[in-house]
C-alpha positions in Angstrom: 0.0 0.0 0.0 3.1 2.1 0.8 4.4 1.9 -2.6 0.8 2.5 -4.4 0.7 5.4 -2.0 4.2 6.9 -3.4 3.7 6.4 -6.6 0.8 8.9 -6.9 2.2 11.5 -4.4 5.2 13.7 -3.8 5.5 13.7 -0.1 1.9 14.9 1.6 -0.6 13.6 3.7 -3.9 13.0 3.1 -6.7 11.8 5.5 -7.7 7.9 4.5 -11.2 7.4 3.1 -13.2 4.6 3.1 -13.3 1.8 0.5 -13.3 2.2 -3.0 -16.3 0.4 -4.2 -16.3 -2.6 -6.2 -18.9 -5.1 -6.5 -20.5 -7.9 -8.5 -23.4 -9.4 -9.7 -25.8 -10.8 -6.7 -26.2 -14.4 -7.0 -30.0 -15.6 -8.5 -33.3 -15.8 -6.9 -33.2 -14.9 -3.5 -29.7 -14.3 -2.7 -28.7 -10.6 -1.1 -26.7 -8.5 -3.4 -23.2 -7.9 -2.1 -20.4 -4.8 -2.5 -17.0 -6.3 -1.5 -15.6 -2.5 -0.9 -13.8 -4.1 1.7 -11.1 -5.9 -0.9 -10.7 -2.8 -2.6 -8.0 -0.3 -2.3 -7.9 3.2 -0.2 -8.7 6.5 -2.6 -5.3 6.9 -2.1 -3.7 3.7 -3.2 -6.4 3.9 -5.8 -5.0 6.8 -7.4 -7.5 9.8 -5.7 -5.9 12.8 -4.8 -7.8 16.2 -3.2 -8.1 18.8 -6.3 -5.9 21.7 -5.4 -7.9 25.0 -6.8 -4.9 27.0 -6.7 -3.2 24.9 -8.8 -6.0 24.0 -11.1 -4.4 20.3 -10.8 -5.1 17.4 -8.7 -2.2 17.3 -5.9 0.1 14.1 -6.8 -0.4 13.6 -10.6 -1.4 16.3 -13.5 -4.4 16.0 -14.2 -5.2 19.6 -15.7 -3.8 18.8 -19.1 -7.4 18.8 -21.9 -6.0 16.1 -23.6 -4.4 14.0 -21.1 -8.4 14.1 -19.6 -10.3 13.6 -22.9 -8.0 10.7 -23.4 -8.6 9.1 -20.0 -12.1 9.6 -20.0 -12.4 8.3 -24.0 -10.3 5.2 -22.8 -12.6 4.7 -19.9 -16.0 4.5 -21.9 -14.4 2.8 -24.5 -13.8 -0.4 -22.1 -17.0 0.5 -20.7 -18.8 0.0 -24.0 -16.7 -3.8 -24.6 -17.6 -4.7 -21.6 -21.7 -3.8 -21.8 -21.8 -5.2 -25.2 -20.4 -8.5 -24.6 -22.1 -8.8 -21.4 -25.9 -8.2 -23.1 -24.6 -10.3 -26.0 -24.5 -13.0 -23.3 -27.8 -12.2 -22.4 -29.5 -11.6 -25.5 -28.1 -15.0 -26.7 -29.5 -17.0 -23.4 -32.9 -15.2 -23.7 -33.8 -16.0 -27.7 -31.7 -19.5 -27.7 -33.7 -22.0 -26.1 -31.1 -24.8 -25.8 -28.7 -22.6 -24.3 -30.8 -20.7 -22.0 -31.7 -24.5 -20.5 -27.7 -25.3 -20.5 -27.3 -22.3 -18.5 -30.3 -23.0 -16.3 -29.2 -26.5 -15.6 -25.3 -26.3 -15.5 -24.3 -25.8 -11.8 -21.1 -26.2 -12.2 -20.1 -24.1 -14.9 -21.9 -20.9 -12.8 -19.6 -21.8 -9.7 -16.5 -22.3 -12.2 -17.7 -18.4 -13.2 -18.2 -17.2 -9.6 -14.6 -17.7 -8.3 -13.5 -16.6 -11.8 -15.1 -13.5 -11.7 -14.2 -13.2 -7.6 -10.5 -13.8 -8.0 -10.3 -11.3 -10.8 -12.1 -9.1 -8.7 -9.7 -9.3 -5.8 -6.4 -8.9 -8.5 -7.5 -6.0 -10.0 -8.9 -4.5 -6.6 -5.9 -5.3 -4.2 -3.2 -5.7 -6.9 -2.2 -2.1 -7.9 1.4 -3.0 -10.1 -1.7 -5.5 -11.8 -4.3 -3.3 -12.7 -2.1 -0.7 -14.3 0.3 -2.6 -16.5 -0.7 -4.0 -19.9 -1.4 -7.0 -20.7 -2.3 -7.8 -17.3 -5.1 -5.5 -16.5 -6.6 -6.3 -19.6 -6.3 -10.1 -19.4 -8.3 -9.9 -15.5 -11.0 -7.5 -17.0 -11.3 -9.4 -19.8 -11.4 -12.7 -17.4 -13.7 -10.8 -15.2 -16.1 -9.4 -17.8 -16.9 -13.2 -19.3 -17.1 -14.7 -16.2 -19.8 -11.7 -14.9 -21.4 -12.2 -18.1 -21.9 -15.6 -17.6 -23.5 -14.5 -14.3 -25.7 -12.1 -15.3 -27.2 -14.1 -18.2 -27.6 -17.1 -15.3 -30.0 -14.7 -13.8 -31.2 -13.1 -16.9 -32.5 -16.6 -17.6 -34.6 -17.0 -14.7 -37.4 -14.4 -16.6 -39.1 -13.5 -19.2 -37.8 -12.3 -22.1 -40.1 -9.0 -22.4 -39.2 -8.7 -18.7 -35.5 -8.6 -19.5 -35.6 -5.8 -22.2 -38.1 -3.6 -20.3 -35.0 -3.9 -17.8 -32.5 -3.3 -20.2 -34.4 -0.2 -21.7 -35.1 1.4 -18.1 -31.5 0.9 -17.3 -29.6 2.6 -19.7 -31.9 5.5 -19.5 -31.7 6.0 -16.1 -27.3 5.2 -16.4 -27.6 8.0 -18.9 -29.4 10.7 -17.3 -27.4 10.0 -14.1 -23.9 10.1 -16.2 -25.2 13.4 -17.8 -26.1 15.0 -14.2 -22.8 13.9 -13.0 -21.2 15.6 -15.9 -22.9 18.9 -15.5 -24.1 19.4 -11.6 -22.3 21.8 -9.5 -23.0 19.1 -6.5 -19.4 17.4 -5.5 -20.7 14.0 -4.8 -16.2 12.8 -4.7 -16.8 13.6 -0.8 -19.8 11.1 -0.1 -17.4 7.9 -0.7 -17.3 7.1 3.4 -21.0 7.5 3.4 -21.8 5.1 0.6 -19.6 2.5 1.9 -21.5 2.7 4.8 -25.1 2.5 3.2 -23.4 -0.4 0.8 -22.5 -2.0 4.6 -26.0 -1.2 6.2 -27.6 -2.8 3.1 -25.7 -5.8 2.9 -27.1 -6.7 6.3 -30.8 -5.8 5.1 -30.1 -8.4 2.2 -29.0 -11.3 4.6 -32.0 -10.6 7.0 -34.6 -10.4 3.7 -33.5 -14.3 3.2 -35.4 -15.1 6.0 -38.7 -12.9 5.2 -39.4 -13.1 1.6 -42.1 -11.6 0.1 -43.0 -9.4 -2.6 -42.8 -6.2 -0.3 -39.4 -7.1 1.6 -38.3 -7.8 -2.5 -39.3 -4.4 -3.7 -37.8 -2.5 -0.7 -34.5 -4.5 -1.0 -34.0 -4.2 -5.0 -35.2 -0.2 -5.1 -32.8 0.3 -2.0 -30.2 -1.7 -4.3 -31.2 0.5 -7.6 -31.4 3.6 -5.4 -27.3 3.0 -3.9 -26.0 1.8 -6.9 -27.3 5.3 -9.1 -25.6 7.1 -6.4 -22.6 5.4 -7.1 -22.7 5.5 -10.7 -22.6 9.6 -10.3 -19.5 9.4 -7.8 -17.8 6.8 -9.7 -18.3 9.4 -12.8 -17.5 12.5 -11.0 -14.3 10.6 -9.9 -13.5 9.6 -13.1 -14.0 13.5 -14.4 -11.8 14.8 -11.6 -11.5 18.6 -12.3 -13.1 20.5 -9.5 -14.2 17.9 -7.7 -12.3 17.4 -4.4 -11.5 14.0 -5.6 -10.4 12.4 -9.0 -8.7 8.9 -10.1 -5.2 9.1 -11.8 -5.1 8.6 -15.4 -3.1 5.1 -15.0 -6.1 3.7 -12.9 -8.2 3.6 -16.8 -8.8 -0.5 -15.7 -10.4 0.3 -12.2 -12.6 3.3 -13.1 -14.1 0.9 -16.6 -14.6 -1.5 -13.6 -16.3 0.4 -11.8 -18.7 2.0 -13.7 -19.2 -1.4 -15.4 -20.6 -3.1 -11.9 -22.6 0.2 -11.3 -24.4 -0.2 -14.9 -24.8 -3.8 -13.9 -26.0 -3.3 -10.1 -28.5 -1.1 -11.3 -30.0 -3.5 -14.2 -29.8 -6.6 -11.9 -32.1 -4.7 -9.6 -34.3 -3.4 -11.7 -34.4 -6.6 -13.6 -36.3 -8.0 -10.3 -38.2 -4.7 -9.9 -40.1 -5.5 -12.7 -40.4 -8.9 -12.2 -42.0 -8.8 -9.1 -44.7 -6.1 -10.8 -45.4 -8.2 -13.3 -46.8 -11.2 -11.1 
């Protein structure tokens, strides 16, 4: 962590913030979603530094340079689009294929063989900061991660309706896009509320192990718009982050891997949520 920490800064101290988040797709059916924040890295060994308005630059790295932003941030949503399209090509291919969507249905083993894929790729690019930031590495765990989450999210994907799936699907990217546009353009600095999310992310992980035990279409609805709700607030700080300018906090340039990953599992979050939204008001 020491050597993540001097890579990225020139000799200051900065207080320590809670948890970056990170998390994954909630297992199927009844399962409580989960946010391992706790495997990822501080905002400083993630690259975060406190914006500096005197200097116009993010203390630690220069981050003031036009192009050196528009390339980060093109870099970012580039990943960001692979990822989404291979992830709904999964799904998409599970929902009109009826001998696959039964193979997926059917085959436990190959969704357990994708779970501790996905989770040990997780924990590489999330506690493994020489990893994540050198090519081919950080390409070859998101790439790892991104099929194996894919593979999870069409598991769950199967369990409904097709119609149900894209009314999901279109309800989700609008909302992802009008959140990424307020992020872009608010005045609001939402780079400070990263201790408090981890902490709702905590509080709500507890919420989804007590639900197990009372399920019902209520508990269901609280749980998944509480989920929904989180995981849009996320989606803006992950974004603002990302944008760094202003903003008290923003991600160095090197860290393109983590902030695609991160946006990626809010886009997901929210759809897996919303997926069993409308499920559950469709009975």
């Amino acid at each position: 962590m020491q050597g993540d920490q001097q890579q990225f800064f020139s000799g200051q101290s900065y207080p320590q913030q809670p948890g970056y988040n990170v998390g994954f797709a909630p297992q199927p059916a009844v399962a409580p979603g989960f946010h391992p924040s706790a495997f990822a890295p501080s905002p400083e060994a993630a690259g975060y530094a406190p914006y500096d308005a005197e200097s116009t630059t993010a203390k630690g790295f220069d981050f003031s340079d036009q192009s050196i932003r528009r390339g980060f941030i093109k870099k970012v949503y580039s990943i960001l689009t692979v990822q989404l399209a291979i992830t709904f090509t999964f799904v998409t291919v599970v929902m009109l294929h009826k001998p696959t969507r039964r193979v997926v249905q059917e085959s436990v083993p190959l969704f357990w063989i994708a779970f501790i894929v996905m989770f040990v790729a997780l924990i590489g690019i999330s506690c493994c900061g020489e990893m994540r930031r050198k090519a081919p590495m950080n390409f070859i765990l998101l790439g790892l991660f991104t099929l194996a989450e894919s593979f999870l999210v069409a598991v769950v994907s199967a369990q409904y309706d097709a119609d149900v799936v894209m009314i999901a699907l279109g309800i989700t990217a609008v909302i992802c896009l009008g959140l990424t546009l307020f992020a872009f353009q608010t005045k609001y600095d939402f780079t400070m509320m990263g201790g408090f999310l981890f902490c709702v992310v905590l509080v709500f992980f507890m919420f989804g192990l007590i639900a197990i035990f009372f399920e019902g279409t209520v508990i269901t609805l609280i749980y998944s718009a509480l989920g929904a709700l989180i995981f849009s607030m996320y989606l803006v700080y992950d974004t603002q982050i990302m944008l760094g300018g202003e903003h008290k906090y923003s991600i160095s340039p090197e860290e393109y891997v983590f902030a695609a990953l991160s946006l990626y599992l809010d886009v997901i979050n929210i759809f897996l949520h919303i997926l069993r939204i409308v499920a559950v008001s469709r009975r």
